[in-house]
C-alpha positions as CSV (number, residue, x, y, z in Angstrom):
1,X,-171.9,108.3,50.8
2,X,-172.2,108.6,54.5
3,X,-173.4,105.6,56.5
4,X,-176.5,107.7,57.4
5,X,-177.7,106.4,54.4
6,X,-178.5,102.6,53.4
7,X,-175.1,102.1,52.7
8,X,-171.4,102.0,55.2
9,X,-167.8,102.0,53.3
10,X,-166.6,101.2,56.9
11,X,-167.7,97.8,56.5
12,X,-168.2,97.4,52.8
13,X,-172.1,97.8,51.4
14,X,-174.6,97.0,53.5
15,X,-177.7,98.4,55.9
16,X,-177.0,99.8,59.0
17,X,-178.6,99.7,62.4
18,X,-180.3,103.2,61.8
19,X,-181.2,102.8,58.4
20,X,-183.1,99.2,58.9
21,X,-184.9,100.4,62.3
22,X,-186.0,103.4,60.1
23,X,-187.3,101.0,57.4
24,X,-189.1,99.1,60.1
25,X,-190.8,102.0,61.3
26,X,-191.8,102.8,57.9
27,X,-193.2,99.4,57.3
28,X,-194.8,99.2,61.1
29,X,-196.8,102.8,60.1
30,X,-197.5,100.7,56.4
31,X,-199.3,98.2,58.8
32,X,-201.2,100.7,60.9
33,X,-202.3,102.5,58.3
34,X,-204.2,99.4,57.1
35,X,-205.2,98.4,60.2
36,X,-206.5,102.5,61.3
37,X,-207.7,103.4,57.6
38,X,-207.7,101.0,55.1
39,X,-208.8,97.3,56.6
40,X,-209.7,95.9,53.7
41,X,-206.6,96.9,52.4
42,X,-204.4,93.4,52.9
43,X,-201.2,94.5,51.0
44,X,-200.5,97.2,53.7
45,X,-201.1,94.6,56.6
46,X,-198.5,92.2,54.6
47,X,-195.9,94.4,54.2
48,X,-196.6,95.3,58.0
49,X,-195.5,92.0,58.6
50,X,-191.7,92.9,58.4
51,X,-191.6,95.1,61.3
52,X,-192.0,93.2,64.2
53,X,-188.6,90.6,63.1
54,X,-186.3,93.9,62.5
55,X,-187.6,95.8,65.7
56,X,-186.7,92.4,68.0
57,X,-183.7,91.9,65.9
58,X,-182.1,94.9,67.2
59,X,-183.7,94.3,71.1
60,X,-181.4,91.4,71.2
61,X,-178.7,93.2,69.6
62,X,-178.9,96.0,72.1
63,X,-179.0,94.0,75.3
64,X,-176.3,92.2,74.0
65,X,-174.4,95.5,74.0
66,X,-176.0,97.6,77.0
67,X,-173.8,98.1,79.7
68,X,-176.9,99.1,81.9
69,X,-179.6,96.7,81.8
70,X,-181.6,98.1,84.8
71,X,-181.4,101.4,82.3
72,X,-183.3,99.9,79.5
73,X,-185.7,97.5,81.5
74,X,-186.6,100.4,83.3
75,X,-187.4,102.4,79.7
76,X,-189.2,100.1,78.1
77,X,-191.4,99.0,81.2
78,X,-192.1,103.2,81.2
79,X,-192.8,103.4,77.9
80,X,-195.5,100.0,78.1
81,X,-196.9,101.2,81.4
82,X,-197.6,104.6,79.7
83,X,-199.2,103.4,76.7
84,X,-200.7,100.3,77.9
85,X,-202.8,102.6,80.5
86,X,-203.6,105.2,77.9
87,X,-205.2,102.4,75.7
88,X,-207.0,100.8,79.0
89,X,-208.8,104.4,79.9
90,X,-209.3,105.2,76.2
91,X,-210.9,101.8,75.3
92,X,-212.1,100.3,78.3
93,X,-210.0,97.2,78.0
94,X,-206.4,96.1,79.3
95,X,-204.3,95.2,76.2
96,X,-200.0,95.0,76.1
97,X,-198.7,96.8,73.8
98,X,-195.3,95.6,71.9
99,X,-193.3,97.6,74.6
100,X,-194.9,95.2,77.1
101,X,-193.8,92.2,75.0
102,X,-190.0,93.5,74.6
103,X,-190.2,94.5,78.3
104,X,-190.5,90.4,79.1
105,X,-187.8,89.8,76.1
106,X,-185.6,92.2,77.6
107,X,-186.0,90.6,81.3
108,X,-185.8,87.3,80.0
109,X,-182.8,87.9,77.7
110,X,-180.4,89.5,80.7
111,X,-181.6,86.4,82.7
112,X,-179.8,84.2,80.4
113,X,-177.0,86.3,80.0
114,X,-176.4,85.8,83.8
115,X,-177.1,82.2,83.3
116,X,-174.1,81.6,80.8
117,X,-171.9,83.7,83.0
118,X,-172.5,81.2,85.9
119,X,-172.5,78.4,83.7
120,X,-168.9,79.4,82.5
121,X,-167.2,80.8,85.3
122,X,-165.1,78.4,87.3
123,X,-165.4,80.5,90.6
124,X,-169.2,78.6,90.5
125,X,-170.3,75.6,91.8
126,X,-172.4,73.2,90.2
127,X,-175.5,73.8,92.7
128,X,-174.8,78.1,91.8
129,X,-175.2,77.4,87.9
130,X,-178.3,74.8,88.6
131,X,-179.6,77.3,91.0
132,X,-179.8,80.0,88.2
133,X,-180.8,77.4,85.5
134,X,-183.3,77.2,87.0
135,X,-184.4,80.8,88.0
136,X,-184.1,80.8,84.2
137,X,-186.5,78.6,83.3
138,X,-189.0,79.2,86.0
139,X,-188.7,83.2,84.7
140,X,-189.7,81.6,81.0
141,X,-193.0,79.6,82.9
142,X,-194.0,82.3,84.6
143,X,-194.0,84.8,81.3
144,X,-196.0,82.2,79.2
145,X,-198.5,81.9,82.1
146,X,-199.1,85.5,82.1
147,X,-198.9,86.1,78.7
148,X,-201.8,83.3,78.3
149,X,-203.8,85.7,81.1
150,X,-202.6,88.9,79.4
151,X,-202.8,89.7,75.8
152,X,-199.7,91.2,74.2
153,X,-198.1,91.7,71.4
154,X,-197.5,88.3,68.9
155,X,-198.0,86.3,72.5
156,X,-195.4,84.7,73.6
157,X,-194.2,83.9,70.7
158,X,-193.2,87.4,70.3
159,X,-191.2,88.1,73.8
160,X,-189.3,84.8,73.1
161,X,-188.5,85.5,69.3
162,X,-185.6,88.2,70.7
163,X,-184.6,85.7,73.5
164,X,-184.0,83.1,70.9
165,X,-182.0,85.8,68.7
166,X,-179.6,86.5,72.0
167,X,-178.8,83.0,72.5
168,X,-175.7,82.5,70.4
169,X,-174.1,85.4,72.3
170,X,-171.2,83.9,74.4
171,X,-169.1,87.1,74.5
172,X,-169.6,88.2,77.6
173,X,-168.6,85.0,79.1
174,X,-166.0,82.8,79.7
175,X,-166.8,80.2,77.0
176,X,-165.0,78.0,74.4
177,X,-164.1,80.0,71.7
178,X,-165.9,77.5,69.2
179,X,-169.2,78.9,71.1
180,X,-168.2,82.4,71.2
181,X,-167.9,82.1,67.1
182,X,-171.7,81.5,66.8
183,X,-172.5,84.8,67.6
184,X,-172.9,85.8,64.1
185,X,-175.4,87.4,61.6
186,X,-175.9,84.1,60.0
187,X,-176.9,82.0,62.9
188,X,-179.0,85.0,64.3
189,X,-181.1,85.0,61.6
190,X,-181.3,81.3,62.0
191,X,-182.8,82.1,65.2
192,X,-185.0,84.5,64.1
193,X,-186.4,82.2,61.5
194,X,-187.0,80.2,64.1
195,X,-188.9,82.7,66.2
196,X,-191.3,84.3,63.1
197,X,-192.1,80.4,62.6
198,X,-193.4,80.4,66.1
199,X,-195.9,83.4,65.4
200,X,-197.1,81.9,62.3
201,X,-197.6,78.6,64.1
202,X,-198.9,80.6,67.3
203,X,-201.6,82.0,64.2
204,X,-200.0,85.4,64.7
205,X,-202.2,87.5,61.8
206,X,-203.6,84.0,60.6
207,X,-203.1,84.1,56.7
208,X,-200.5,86.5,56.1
209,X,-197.9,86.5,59.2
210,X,-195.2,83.8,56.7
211,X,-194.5,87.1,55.4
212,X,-192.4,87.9,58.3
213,X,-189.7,86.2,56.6
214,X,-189.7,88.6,53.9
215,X,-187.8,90.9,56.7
216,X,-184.5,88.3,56.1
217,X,-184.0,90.0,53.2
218,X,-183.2,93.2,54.4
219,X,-181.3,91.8,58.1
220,X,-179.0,89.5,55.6
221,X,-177.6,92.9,54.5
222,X,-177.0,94.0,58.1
223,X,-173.2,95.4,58.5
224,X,-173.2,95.6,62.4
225,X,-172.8,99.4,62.5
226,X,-174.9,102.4,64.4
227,X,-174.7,104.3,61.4
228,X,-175.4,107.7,61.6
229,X,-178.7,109.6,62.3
230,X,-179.1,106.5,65.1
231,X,-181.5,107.6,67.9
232,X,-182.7,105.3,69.9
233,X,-185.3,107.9,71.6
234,X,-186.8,108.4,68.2
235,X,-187.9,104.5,68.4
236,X,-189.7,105.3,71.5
237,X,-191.7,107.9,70.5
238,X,-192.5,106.9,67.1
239,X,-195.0,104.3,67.8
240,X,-197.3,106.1,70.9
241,X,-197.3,109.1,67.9
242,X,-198.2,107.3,65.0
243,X,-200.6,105.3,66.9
244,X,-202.2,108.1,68.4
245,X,-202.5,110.7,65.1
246,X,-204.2,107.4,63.0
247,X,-206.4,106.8,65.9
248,X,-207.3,110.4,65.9
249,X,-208.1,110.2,62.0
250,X,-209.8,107.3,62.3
251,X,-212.4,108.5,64.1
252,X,-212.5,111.9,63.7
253,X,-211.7,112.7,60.1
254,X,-212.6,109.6,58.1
């Protein structure tokens, strides 16, 4: 069985990358399905829920690998400038999409990469490593402000939820191996836990968003390959499309 599939023999059983972003698509069209077609339907919306925790899942997981982060800002600030202006001409109102809210997570996560590098490199004085501390966290003010002035995706709960996911990742710097060990699927998902708590708290989808957690289930089996079939393009374009051919039923068919 190749590893295209939900299983990989290269690492024993378990899902890879491809197969649980695929999933996640198929559970993020579930939810816009109910939301476009059927909203009285709350089932679909609840199993929409596990989407959003496997999609920022893997944005830590790729800025943690990326060897060009201007690259994939750049993409994903394309691909939310793009759809976010489609939706503002076609409904009269500015809204940010979830490209806009991993754009800030992306930003935001390569921040703090650069801020443990300093932190752990002895060619840096104290004042350099408060200096980007700092930079840090007035970068983390500045995205809650605007993301209290502009609506996007699960708030700021959302942009922070991949952030939190990236912090355990010390392998890029110089730090005690004893740190570098925590950057594990285990204590990722602790993380993450952490971060779907904040959206139910935030009253993300008031009344059914605790079913977020229900996405642990799948990320537990995670066995840190690609996989093949992997396509990282096809994740761009999936959600304008979708989006766009249920609006287009929605109002013109149904």
């Amino acid at each position: 069985m190749q590893d295209f599939t939900f299983f990989s023999h290269e690492n024993g059983r378990g899902f890879s990358a491809a197969a649980l972003k695929y999933s996640a698509c198929v559970f993020m069209l579930i939810d816009h399905i109910g939301y476009f077609l059927f909203p009285q339907n709350v089932f679909l919306r609840i199993l929409g829920r596990m989407a959003f925790p496997i999609f920022a899942f893997f944005i830590a997981e790729g800025c943690g690998y990326t060897r060009n982060p201007i690259k994939r800002v750049s993409l994903i600030f394309f691909c939310a400038v793009i759809f976010d202006a489609v939706y503002f001409f076609s409904q009269g109102e500015p809204y940010g999409s979830v490209f806009a809210t991993f754009f800030f997570s992306c930003v935001l996560i390569f921040i703090l990469a650069g801020v443990k590098r300093r932190i752990f490199s002895k060619d840096k004085t104290y004042f350099e490593k408060i200096v980007f501390c700092l930079i840090f966290f007035i970068s983390l003010i500045a995205v809650y402000f605007f993301t209290l002035i502009y609506h996007v995706d699960y708030g700021f709960a959302g942009v922070i939820t991949p952030v939190l996911i990236s912090l355990p990742n010390f392998d890029k710097t110089d730090a005690p191996i004893k740190l570098k060990s925590l950057n594990i699927l285990p204590v990722k998902l602790l993380f993450l836990s952490a971060g779907i708590l904040l959206t139910v708290l935030s009253g993300i989808m008031e009344g059914i968003q605790q079913y977020a957690f229900l996405s642990l289930i799948l990320l537990i089996f995670y066995n840190g390959k690609k996989g093949k079939g992997y396509s990282k393009y096809f994740f761009y374009l999936f959600y304008p499309l979708h989006i766009f051919i249920l609006y287009i039923i929605s109002e013109f068919v149904l």
